[in-house]
N, C-alpha and C positions, 0 to 999 in steps of 0.2 A: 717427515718424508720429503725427500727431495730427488727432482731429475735429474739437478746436474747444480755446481759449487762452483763459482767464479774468483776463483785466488786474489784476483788484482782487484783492488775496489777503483770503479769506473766513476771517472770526475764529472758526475752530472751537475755541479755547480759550478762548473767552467765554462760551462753552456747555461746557467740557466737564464740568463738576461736576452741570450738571441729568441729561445723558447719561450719565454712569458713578452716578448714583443709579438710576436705568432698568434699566442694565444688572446693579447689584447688587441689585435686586428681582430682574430675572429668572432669575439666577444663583442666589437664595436659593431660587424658586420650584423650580427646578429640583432642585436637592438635598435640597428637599422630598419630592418625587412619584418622586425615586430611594431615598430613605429609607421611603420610607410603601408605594410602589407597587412599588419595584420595577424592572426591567426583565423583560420575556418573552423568555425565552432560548431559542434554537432547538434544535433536539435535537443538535448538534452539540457544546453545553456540555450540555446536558441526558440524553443519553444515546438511543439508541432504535433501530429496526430500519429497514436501507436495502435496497430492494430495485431489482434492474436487471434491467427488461424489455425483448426485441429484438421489437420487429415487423417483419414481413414488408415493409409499407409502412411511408409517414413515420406517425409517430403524430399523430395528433390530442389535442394536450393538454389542452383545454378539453374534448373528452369524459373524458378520462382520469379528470379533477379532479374532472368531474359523478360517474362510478361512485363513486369515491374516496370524496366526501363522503357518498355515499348510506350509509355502512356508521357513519358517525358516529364515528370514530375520535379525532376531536379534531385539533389542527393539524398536516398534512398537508402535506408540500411535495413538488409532482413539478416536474420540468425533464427537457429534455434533456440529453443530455452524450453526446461523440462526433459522433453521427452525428442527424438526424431521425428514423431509427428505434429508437433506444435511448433509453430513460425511465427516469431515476430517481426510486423512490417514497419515501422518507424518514418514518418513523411514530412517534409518540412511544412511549414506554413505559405498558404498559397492566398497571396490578394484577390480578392475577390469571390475567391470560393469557400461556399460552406463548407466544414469538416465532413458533417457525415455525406453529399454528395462525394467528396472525393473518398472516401473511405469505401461508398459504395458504386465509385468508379471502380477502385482497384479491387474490389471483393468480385464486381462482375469479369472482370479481365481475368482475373485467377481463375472464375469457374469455367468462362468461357476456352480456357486451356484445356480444362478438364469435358471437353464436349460436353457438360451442362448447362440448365439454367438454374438461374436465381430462383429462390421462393422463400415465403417467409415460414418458419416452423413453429409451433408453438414445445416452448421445453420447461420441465419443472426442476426448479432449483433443489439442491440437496436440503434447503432450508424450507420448502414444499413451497416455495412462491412459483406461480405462472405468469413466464415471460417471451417475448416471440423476438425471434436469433434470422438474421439469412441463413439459408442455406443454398450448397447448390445440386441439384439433382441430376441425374443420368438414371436410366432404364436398368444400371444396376444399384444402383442405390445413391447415396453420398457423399460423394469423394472427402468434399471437405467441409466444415462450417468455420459462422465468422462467432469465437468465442468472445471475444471484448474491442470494444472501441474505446479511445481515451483521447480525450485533449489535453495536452502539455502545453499548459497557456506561458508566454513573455517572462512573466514574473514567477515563476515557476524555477524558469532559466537561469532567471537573475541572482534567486536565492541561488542555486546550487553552483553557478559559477562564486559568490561572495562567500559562503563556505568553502569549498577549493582553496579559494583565497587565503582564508584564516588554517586551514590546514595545513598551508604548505609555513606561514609566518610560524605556525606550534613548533613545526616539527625544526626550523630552522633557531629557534628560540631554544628549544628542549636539546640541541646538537651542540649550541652555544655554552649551553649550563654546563652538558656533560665534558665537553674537553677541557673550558675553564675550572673544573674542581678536579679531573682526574691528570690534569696536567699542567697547563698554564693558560694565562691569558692571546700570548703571542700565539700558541697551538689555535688554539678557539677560533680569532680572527683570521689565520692562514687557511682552516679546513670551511669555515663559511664561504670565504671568498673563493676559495676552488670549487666548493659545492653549487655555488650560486653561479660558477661559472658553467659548468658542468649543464642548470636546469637552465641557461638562459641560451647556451647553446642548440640542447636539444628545442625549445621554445623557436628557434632561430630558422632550423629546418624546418619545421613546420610553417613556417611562415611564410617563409622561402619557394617552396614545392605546395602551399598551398593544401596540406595532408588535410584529415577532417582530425580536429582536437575534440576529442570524447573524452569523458568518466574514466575508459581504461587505460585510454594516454596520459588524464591524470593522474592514475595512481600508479602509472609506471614512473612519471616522474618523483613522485613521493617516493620510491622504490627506490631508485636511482641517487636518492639524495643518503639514504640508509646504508646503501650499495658502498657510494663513493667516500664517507665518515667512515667506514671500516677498514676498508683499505691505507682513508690518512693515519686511520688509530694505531694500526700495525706498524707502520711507518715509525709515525712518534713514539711509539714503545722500545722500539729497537734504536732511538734515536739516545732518548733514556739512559738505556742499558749501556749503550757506545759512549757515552759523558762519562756512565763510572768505570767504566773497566777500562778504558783509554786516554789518558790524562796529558800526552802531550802530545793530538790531536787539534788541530784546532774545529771552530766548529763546522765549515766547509767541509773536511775531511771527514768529522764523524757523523755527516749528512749523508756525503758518501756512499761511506763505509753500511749507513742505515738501508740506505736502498738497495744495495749492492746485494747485502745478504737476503733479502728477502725476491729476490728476482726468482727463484725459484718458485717458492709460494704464489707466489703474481701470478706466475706462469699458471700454476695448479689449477687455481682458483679462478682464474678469470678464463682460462683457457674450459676449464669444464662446465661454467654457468654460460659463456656465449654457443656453447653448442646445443644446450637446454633452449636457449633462445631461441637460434637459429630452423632450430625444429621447428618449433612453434611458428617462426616467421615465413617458415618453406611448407609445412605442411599443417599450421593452424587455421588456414581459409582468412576469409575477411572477416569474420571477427575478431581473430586477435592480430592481425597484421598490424596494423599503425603499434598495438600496443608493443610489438616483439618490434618493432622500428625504433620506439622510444628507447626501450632495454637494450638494444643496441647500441645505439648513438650513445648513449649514456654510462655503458660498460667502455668502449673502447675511449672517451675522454673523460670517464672514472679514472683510469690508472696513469692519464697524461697529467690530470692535473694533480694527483695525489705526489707523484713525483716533480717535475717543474714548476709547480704552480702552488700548490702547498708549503713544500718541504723550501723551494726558495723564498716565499713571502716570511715563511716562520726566521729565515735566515735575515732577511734584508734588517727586519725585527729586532734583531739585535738578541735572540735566543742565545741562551748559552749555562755553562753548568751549573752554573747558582743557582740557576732559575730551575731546575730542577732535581738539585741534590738539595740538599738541604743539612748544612751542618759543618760543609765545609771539605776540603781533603785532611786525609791521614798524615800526622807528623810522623810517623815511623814509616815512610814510605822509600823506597830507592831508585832514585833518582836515575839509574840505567835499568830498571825494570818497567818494560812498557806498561806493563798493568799494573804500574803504582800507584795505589790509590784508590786501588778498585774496591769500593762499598761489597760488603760479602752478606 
């Protein structure tokens, strides 16, 4: 399927020197503003107090977040999870204060929205244990109760950010393997280094604007890193294919001629997953916004670096047809036939 065929193939390696000097400012910039600034790490590497509240009805989150911020806690994140009636509150770590006071700071704030008060209930577990829960009461019953309280100590943080860590080295190790056996060594080290450039970009922003780095802005970078390896793979297959069927091309041209043909697909493909995104970022609320921010950032310098930054590192490289035919050209070949040569 295609929308539209470009006849002329467009000299993206005429340009690619001014474009990979572009991209290694930005690339510097960014490991600037991750060295100097930082990233804002959510309380999930950070450590902190989660609390889950059930209401009676669906909750209203946007009042939730209104009480929430009134108490000035610092960054705050509530979401559902489960059901519309269950809310989780997530609180960073506060010096000097106990957890379960602040926990049954913001339990009383909540109920106090709900013109009740606090009391304590006594509730038996599905496991027939008896245990006593807050709740808050009103003259018509219970708006809400407080299901669980948890501390997410330091080292908690520590582990799950040094996992992160090791996930992202897997998956860039396992990206390594896969284009060095399915293609060449030169491939491998041109889609790392665009990939890499790709997560330290998105890494950059964050650092920059000071966004909050959570669990799902990690695994949108993992995402993005999966995202932009399949885009270089399409690339280099059609790079491939342009070695055999055009032989007296050089390799500049049948780099080309690679990306040229697949502008369409680009188009397809990237044009129908950022709108998927876009949804999520326009009407996914604050739970998944940072994350639809990553998939973002990361879709539209997915397909810069697959083409500039890839496909010319693989060039500077020294790639070329041996390195991916193997066997040599056809001695019955004719020398005014463009496709001499062409492996069948």
């Amino acid at each position: 399927m295609e929308f539209f065929r470009i006849r002329r193939d467009i000299p993206f390696m005429r340009h690619a020197l001014v474009f990979n000097l572009i991209s290694a400012l930005t690339f510097v910039a960014a490991v600037f503003f991750l060295v100097t600034r930082g990233l804002h790490l959510s309380i999930e590497f950070t450590g902190g107090t989660v609390l889950e509240v059930a209401y009676q009805q669906a909750a209203d989150l946007g009042k939730v977040r209104q009480v929430v911020d009134t108490l000035k806690l610092g960054d705050v994140q509530v979401q559902n999870f489960g059901t519309s009636r269950d809310v989780m509150i997530r609180l960073p770590v506060r010096q000097g204060v106990k957890q379960s006071e602040l926990s049954a700071q913001v339990f009383g704030a909540l109920c106090a929205a709900e013109q009740g008060q606090v009391a304590t209930r006594q509730y038996t577990t599905p496991q027939g244990e008896q245990v006593s829960r807050p709740a808050c009461t009103t003259a018509a019953g219970e708006p809400l109760t407080l299901s669980r309280t948890e501390f997410v100590g330091p080292s908690v943080g520590d582990e799950l950010a040094e996992d992160g860590a090791k996930a992202l080295l897997f998956v860039v190790a396992g990206i390594m393997i896969y284009l060095a056996i399915r293609f060449e060594w030169k491939f491998a080290v041109a889609a790392i280094v665009a990939n890499l450039h790709d997560v330290i970009i998105i890494l950059g922003f964050f650092a920059f604007f000071q966004w909050e780095f959570s669990l799902s802005v990690l695994a949108a970078v993992l995402a993005v890193l999966g995202y932009s390896v399949n885009e270089s793979v399409v690339i280099f297959d059609r790079i491939r294919e342009a070695f055999r069927k055009y032989r007296k091309m050089t390799t500049a041209e049948v780099i080309n001629h690679a990306i040229t043909s697949t502008m369409s697909r680009t188009v397809i493909t990237h044009g129908s997953t950022q709108m998927m995104v876009l949804s999520m970022l326009l009407f996914g609320g604050p739970t998944l916004h940072y994350f639809a921010v990553a998939l973002t950032i990361g879709i539209l310098f997915g397909i810069y670096s697959s083409v500039f930054v890839a496909a010319a590192i693989a060039m500077w490289l020294g790639v070329k047809r041996e390195d991916l035919i193997k066997g040599g050209p056809s001695k019955a070949s004719d020398p005014d036939d463009p496709n001499a040569g062409a492996v069948v």
